[in-house]
C-alpha positions as CSV (number, residue, x, y, z in Angstrom):
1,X,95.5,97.5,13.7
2,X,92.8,94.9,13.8
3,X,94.2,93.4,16.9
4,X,94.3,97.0,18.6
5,X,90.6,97.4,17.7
6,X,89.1,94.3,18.6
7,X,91.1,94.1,22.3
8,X,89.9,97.8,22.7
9,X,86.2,96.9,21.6
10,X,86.7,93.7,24.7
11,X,87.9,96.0,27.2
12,X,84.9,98.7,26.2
13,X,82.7,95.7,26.4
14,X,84.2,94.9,30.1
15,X,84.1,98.2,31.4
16,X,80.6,99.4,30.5
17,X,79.2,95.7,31.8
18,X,81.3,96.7,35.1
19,X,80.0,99.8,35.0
20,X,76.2,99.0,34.6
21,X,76.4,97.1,37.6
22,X,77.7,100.0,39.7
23,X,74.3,101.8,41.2
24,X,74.1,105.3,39.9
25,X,77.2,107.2,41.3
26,X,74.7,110.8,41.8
27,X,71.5,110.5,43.3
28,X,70.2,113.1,42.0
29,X,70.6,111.6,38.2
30,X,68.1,109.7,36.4
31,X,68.7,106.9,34.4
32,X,66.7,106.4,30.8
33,X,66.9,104.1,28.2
34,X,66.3,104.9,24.2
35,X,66.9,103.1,21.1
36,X,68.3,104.3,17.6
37,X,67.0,102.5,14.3
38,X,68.0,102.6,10.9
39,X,65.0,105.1,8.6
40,X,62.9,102.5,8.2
41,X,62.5,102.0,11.8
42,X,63.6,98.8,12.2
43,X,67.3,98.0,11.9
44,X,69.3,98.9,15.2
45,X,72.2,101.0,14.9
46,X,75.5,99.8,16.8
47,X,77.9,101.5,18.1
48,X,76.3,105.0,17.3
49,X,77.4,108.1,19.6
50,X,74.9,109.8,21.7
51,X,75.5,112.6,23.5
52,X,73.0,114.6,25.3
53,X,73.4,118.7,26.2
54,X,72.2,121.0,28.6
55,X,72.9,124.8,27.7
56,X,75.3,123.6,25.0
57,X,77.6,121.5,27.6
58,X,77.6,118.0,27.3
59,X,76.4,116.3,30.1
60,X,76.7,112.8,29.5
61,X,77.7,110.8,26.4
62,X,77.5,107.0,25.9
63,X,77.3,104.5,22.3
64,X,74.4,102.2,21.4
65,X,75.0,98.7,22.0
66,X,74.8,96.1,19.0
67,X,71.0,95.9,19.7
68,X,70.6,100.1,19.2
69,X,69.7,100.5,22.9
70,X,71.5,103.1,24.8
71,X,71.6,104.3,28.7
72,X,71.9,108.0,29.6
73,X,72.2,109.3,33.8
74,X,70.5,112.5,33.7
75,X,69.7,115.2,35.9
76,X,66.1,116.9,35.6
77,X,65.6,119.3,32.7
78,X,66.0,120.0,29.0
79,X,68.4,118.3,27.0
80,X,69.3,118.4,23.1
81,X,69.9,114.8,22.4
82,X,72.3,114.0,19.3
83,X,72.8,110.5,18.1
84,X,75.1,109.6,15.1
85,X,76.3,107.3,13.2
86,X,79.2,108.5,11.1
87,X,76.9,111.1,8.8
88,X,73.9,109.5,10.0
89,X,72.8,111.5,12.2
90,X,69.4,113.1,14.0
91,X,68.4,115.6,17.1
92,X,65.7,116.0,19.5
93,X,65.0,117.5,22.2
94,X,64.1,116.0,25.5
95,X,62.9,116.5,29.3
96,X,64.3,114.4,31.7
97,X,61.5,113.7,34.8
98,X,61.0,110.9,37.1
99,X,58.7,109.0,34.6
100,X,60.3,109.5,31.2
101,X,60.5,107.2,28.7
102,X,62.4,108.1,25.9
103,X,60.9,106.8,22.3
104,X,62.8,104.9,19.7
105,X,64.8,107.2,17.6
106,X,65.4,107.0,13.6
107,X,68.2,108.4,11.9
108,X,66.7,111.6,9.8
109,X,69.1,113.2,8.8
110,X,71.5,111.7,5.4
111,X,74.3,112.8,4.1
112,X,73.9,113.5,0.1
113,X,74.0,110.1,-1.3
114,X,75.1,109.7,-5.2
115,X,74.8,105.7,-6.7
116,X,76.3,105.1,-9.7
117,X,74.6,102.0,-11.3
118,X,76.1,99.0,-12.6
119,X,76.3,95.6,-14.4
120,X,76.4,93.1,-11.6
121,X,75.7,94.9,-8.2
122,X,72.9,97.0,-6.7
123,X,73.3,98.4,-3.4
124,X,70.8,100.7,-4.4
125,X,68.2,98.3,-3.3
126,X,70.0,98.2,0.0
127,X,69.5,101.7,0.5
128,X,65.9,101.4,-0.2
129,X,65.4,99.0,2.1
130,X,67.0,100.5,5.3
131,X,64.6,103.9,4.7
132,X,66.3,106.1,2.2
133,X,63.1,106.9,0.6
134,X,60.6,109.5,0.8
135,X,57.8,107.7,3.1
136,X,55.3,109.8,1.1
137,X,56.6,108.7,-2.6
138,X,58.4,105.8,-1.8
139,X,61.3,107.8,-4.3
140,X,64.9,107.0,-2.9
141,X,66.6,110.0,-1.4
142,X,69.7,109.6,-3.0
143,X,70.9,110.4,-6.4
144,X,70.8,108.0,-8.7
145,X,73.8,108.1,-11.5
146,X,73.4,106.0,-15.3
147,X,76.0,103.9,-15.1
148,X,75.1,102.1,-18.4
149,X,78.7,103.7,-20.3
150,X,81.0,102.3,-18.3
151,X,82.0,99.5,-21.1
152,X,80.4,96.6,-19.3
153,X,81.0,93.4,-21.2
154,X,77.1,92.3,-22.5
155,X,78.5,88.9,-22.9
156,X,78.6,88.7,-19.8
157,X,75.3,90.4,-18.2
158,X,73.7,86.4,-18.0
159,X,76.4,85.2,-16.0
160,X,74.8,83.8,-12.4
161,X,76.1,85.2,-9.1
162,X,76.5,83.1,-6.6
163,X,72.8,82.5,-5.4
164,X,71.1,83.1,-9.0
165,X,68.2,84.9,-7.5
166,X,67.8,87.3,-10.4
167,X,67.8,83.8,-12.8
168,X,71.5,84.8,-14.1
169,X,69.7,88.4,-15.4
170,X,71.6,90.7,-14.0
171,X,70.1,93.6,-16.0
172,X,66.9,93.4,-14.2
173,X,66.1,96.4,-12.4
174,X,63.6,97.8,-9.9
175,X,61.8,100.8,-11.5
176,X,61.5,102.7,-8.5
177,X,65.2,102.4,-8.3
178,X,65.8,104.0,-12.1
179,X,68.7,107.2,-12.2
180,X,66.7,110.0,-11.2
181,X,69.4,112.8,-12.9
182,X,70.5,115.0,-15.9
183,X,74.0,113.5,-15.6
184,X,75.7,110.0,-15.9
185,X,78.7,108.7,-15.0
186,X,81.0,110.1,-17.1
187,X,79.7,113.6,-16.6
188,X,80.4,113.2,-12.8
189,X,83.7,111.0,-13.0
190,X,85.0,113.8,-15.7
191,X,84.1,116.7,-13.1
192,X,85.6,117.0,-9.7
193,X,83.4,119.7,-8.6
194,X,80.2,117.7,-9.2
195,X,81.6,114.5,-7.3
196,X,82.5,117.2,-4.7
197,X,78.8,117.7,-4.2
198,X,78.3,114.0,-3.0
199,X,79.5,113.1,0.6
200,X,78.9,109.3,-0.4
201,X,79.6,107.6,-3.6
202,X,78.7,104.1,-4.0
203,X,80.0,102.7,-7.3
204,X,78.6,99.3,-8.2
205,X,80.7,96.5,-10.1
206,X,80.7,97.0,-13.5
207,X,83.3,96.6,-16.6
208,X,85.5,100.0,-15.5
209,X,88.2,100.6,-18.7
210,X,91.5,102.5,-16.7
211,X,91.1,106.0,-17.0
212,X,93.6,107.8,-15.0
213,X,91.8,111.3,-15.3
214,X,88.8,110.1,-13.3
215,X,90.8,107.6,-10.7
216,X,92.9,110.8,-10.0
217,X,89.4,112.5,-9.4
218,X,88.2,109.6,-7.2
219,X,91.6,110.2,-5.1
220,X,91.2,114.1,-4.8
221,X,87.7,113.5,-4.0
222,X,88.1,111.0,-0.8
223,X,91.2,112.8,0.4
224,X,88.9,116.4,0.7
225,X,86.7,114.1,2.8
226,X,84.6,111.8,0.6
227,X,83.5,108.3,1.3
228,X,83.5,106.0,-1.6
229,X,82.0,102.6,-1.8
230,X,83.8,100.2,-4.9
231,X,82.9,97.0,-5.4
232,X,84.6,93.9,-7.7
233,X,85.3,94.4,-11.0
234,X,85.4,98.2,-10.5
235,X,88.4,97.7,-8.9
236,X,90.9,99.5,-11.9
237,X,89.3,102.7,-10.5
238,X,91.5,102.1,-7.5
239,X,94.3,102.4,-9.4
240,X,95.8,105.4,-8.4
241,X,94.8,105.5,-5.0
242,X,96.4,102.3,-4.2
243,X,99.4,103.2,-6.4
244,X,98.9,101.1,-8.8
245,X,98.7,97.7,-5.3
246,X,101.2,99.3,-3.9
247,X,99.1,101.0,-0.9
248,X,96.6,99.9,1.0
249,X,95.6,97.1,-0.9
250,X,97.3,94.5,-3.4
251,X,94.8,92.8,-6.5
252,X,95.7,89.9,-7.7
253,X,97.2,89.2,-11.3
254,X,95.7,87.7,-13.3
255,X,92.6,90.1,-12.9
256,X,89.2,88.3,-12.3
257,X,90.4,85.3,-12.0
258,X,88.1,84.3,-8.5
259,X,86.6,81.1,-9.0
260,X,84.4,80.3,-5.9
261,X,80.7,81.9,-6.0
262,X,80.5,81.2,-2.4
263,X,82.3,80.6,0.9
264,X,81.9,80.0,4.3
265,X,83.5,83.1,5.6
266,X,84.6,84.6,9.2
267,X,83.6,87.5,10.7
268,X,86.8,89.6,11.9
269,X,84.9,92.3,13.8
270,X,83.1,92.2,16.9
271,X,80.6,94.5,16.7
272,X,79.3,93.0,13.2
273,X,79.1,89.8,14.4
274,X,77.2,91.1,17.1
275,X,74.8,92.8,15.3
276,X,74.0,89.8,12.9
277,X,73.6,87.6,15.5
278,X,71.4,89.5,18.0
279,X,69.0,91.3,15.2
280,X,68.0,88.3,12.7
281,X,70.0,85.4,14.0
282,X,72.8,85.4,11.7
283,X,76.7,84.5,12.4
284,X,76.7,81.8,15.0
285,X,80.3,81.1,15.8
286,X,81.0,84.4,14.1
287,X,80.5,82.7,10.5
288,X,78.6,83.6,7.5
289,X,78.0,82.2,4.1
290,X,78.6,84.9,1.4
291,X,77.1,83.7,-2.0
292,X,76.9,87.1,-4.2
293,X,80.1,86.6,-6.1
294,X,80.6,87.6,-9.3
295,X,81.9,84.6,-11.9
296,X,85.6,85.5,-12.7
297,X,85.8,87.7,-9.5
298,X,88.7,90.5,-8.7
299,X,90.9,88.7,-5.4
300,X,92.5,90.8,-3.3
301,X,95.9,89.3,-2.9
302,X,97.0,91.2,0.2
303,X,96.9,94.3,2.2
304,X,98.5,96.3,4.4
305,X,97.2,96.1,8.5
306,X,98.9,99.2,9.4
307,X,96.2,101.3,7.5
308,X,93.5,98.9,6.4
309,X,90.8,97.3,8.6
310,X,89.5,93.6,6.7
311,X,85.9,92.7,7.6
312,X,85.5,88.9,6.2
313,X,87.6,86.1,5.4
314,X,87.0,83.0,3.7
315,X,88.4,80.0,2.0
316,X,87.9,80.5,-2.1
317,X,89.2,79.6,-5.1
318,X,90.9,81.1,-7.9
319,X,93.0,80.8,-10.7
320,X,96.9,81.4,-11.5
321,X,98.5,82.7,-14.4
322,X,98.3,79.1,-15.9
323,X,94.5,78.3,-14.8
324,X,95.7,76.2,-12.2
325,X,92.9,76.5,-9.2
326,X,94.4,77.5,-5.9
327,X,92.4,77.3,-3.1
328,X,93.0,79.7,-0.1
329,X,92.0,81.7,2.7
330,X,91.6,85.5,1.7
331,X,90.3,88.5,3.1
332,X,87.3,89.9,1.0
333,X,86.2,93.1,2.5
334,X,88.2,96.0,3.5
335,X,88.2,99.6,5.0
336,X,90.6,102.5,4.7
337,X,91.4,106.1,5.2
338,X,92.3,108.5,3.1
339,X,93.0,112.0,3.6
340,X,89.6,112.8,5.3
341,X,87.5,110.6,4.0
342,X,87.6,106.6,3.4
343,X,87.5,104.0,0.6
344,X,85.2,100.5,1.4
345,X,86.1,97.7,-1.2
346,X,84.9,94.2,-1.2
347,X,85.6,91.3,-3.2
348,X,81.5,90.5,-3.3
349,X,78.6,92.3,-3.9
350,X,75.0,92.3,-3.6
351,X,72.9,91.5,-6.6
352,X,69.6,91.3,-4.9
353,X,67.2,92.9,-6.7
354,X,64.4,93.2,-4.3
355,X,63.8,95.1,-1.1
356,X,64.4,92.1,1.4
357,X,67.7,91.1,3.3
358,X,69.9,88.4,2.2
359,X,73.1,87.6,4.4
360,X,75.2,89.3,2.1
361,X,72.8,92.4,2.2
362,X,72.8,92.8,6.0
363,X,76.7,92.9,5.9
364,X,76.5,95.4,3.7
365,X,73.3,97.5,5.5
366,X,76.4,97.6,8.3
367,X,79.0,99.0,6.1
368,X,77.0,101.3,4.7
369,X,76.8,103.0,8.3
370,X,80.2,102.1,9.5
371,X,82.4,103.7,6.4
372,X,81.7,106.6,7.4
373,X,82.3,106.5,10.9
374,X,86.1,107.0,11.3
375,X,86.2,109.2,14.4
């Protein structure tokens, strides 16, 4: 599958070079240029779809470029412009005459966005910082879940991550980034209605206990088209989905047993590597260093290529059923579909506690987009 993908994303890249080239095959077309950025108006969005109408027909469709910019061949008039990414998506309206240029666009319209929190991960403050917030009251616009009763192991809250940049403290929290609902986690795990209402779920590692009543709502929930982001140690609520390792993706036994809190990895997709290494300079010779692991990490011990898409790989180390250290390549980041929705798991996480980019955040900034675009 991987293969497929990344020859299809070369000859793509071969074609449209070819084709930009080519002088513009209608005279009477114009050509204009735009851009599409992230809500805070900064971070390009790759690979988004833009499609521009005239009297509800489309009249020319194209995908931003790892850099956000796009190219459309237009004849004079009005257009309804739609540019997506997944469920990011916004709409405008345009008039195409000799001297247009078109602005750069933001994504404005989100899909509903729950976050449950946890011990030892904090996308949240990813979201925050590529413009989910209210520009007025700087108050996310997502939901944001208590995640404190999901049996996370206080003996280990002072364990460092990989970088240490929260000192080892991994209950340190932004307020701004405090649950902002009447409900917590085990209100919306125990009710499939409620988890319904969410077209995104991101779940951050914590200390999950099995419970085969909510994994069975997690599955329901992606396969009527949710998108669920699960990260580390929250892994057992994969249980079901994967069969218990026997789809999709396999853990590794013993549990937790990941050693390394950082690696040298490889980026395995294109357009990611891309999109690192034109925006901030990241990724040169497609790798990364990833240092937001979690001590005593979940591995992933294989998966399946036929229906899962892996992100990162890197050499780490962990331990066998005797505490023996092995040291290995694995994969550490993975996408799959389900039903009509889709799962994103990784191995790592992002502890990051303020509003900047690390490495580790910016790969996840691109998930963020990208599991939900499985068109």
């Amino acid at each position: 599958m991987r293969s497929i993908i990344l020859s299809a994303f070369l000859l793509l890249f071969v074609f449209s070079c070819a084709e930009d080239e080519k002088p513009n095959p209608n005279p009477e077309n114009i050509t204009i240029s735009g851009k599409l950025l992230a809500p805070n108006t900064i971070d390009p969005i790759v690979n988004a779809k833009v499609i521009a109408l005239h009297n509800n027909i489309v009249a020319f469709e194209t995908t931003t470029d790892a850099q956000g910019n796009f190219q459309l061949s237009l004849k004079k008039g009005d257009y309804n412009l739609k540019l997506s990414k997944g469920l990011f998506t916004t709409e405008k309206q345009i008039r195409v005459e000799e001297d247009i240029t078109l602005e750069s666009y933001k994504i404005e319209i989100l899909p509903n966005i729950g976050v449950i929190t946890g011990s030892y991960d904090n996308i949240e403050s990813v979201l925050y910082g590529i413009g989910l917030i209210n520009p007025i009251t700087a108050e996310p616009l997502f939901d944001i879940i208590d995640g404190i009763s999901t049996n996370k192991n206080m003996a280990l809250d002072n364990l460092a991550h990989g970088n240490g940049t929260n000192n080892g403290n991994s209950q340190i929290k932004n307020p701004i980034l405090n649950p902002n609902v009447g409900f917590s986690y085990t209100d919306l795990m125990s009710d499939p209605t409620l988890l319904a209402s969410y077209d995104v779920l991101f779940i951050n590692c914590s200390d999950h206990s099995e419970n085969p009543i909510y994994e069975q709502n997690l599955m329901d929930y992606v396969n009527n088209g949710g998108f669920l982001y699960v990260t580390d140690w929250s892994s057992s609520l994969l249980n079901t989905i994967t069969n218990n390792d026997t789809n999709y993706l396999s853990f590794y036994t013993p549990r937790r047993s990941g050693q390394s809190l950082t690696t040298t990895a490889t980026i395995l997709d294109g357009n990611l590597s891309a999109w690192l290494l034109l925006n901030y300079g990241i990724s040169i010779n497609d790798v990364v260093e990833i240092d937001e692991f979690l001590y005593a990490w979940q591995v992933v011990e294989s998966y399946d290529p036929a229906t899962t898409i892996s992100w990162i790989n890197g050499e780490v180390d962990y331990n066998d059923a005797t505490s023996t250290t092995i040291t290995e390549n694995k994969d550490l980041a993975f996408t799959f579909l389900l039903g009509q929705g889709a799962i994103f798991y990784s191995s790592f996480h992002t502890e990051n506690q303020e509003f900047d980019f690390t490495t580790t955040d910016r790969i996840m900034e691109y998930l963020v987009f990208e599991m939900t675009d499985i068109d």
